[in-house]
C-alpha positions in Angstrom: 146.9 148.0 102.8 144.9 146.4 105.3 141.7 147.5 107.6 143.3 149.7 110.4 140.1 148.4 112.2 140.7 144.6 112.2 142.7 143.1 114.6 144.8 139.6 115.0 145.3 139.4 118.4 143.0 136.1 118.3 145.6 134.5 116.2 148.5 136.0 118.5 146.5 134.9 122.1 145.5 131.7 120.5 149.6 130.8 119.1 151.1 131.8 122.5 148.8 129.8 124.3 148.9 126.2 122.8 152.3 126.8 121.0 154.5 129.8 122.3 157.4 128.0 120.2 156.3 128.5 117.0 155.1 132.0 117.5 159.1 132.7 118.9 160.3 131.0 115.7 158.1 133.4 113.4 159.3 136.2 115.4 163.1 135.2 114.9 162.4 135.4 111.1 160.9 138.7 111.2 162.8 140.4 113.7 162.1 144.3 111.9 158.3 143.4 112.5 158.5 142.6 116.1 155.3 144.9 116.6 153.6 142.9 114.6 153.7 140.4 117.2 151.9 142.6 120.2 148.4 140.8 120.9 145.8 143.1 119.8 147.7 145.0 116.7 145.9 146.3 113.8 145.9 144.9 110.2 147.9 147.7 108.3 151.4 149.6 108.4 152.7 149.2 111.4 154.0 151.5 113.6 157.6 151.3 112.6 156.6 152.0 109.1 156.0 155.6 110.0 158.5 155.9 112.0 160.8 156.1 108.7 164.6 156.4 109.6 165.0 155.2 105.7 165.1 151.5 106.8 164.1 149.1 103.7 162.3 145.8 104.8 162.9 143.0 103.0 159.8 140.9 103.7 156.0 142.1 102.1 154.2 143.3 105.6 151.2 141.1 104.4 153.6 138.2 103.9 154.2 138.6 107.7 150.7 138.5 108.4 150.6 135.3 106.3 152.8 133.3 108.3 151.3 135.0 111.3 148.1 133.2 110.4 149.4 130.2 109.1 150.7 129.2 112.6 147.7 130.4 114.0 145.4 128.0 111.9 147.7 125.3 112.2 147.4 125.4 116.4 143.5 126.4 115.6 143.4 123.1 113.7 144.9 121.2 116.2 143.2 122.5 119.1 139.6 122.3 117.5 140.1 118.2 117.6 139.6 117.5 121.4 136.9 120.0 121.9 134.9 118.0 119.1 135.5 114.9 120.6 134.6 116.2 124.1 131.3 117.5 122.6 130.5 115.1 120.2 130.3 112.4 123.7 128.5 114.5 125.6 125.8 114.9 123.2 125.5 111.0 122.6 125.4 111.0 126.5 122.8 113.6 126.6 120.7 111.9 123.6 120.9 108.5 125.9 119.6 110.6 129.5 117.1 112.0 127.1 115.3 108.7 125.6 115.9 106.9 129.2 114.0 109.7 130.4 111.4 109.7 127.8 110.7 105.8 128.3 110.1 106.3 131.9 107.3 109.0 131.1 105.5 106.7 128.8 105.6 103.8 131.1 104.3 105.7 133.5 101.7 107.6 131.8 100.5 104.0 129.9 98.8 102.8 132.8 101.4 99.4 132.9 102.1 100.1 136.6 98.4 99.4 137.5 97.3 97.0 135.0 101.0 95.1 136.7 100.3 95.9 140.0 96.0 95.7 140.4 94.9 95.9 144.1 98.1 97.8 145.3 96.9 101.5 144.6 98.6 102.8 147.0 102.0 101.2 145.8 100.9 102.5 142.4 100.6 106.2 143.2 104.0 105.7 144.9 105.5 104.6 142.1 103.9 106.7 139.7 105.0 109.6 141.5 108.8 108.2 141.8 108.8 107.3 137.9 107.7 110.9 137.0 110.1 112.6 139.4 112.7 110.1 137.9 111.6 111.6 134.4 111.2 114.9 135.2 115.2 114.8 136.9 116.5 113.2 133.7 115.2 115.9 131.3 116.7 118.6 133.2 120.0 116.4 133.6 119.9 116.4 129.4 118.9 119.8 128.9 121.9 121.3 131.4 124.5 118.7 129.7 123.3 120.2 126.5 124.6 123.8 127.7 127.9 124.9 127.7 129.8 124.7 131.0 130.3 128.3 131.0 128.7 131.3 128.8 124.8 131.0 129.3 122.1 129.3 126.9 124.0 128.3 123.8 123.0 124.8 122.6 126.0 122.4 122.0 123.9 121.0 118.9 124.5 124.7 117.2 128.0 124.9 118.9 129.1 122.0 117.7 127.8 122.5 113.8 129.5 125.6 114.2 133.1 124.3 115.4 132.7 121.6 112.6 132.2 124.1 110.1 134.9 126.3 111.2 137.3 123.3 111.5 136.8 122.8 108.0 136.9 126.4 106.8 140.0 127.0 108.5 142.2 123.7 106.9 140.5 125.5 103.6 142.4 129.0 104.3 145.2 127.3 105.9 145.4 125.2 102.8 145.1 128.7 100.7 147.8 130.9 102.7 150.3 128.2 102.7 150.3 128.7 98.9 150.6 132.4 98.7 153.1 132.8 97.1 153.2 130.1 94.5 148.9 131.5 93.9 150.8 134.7 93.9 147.9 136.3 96.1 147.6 139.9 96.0 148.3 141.9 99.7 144.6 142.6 99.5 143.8 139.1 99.2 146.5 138.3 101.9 144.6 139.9 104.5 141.5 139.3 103.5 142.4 135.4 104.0 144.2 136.9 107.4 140.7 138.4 108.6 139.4 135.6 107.9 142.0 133.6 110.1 141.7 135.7 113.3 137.5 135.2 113.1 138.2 131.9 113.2 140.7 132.0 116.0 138.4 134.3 118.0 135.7 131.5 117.3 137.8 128.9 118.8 139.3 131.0 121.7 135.4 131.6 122.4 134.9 128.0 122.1 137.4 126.7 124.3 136.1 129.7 127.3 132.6 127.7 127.6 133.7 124.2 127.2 136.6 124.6 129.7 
């Protein structure tokens, strides 16, 4: 029986938005659990469970769940890739703005421009100035690329550890649900992969919101 307080819409938002297809074709092979399919249903017996009406389902409820999440990862899997990719550039592009920025403020704080340029202190002072505004623009260029594009002050270091991580976690329990059946999982352990499916497609939904 699962946790009437944990939810899968993430996995159901996530599956219709990348790969509507594949959520239809799960739906076609569990047409008795089509309420199972409504973004933001609960882990659990669903609805038409307690309805009774002596109707005998076939298929394990948790097995549903399985396949739920097993599409779910799979999309999650793919759709992780180009938001790495996007991140891991703009933190190489960041990194370069930063040390560009960091060699301007030691060549103008190292005295070269006047031991270069002795008798022009006026020129100096102009360039000075120029070289430190030049440094001062570059650092807040680096620190706003280093910010997602929308949802505040996260650092794109931490979110991109974070997406890494997950990326890997989730081929792990995709890896794990696709064998169910031959690991013979219990329906507690079922769902308790499933939880752990929808966290990671909530992660990613997230994810996508700030980069987009």
């Amino acid at each position: 029986m699962g946790d009437q307080t944990t939810k899968i819409n993430a996995l159901i938002d996530l599956i219709e938005k990348h790969d509507n297809e594949a959520l239809n074709k799960v739906k076609s092979r569990y047409v008795d659990y089509e309420d199972l399919f409504k973004s933001g249903v609960l882990l659990g017996e669903p609805e038409f469970e307690e309805k009774g009406g002596g109707v005998e389902l076939k298929t394990p409820v948790s097995h549903v769940y399985a396949e739920i999440a097993i599409e779910g990862l799979k999309v999650a899997t793919q759709a992780v890739k180009p938001i790495l990719i996007d991140l891991k550039s703009r933190l190489a592009k960041t990194k370069k703005i930063r040390i560009i920025g960091q060699i301007i403020a030691a060549i103008s704080s190292a005295g070269l421009i006047g031991a270069v340029l002795i008798g022009f202190e006026k020129s100096i002072t102009i360039i000075t100035a120029l070289l430190n505004l030049s440094g001062i623009i570059l650092t807040i260029m680096a620190e706003s690329m280093q910010t997602p594009n929308y949802g505040g002050k996260k650092n794109l270091i931490g979110e991109f550890e974070k997406l890494a991580s997950a990326q890997v976690k989730a081929e792990f329990v995709l890896l794990e649900l696709k064998r169910y059946k031959s690991l013979r999982l219990s329906d507690d352990e079922i769902m308790t992969k499933v939880r752990e499916a929808n966290q990671l497609a909530s992660d990613l939904r997230e994810a996508e919101a700030h980069m987009a």
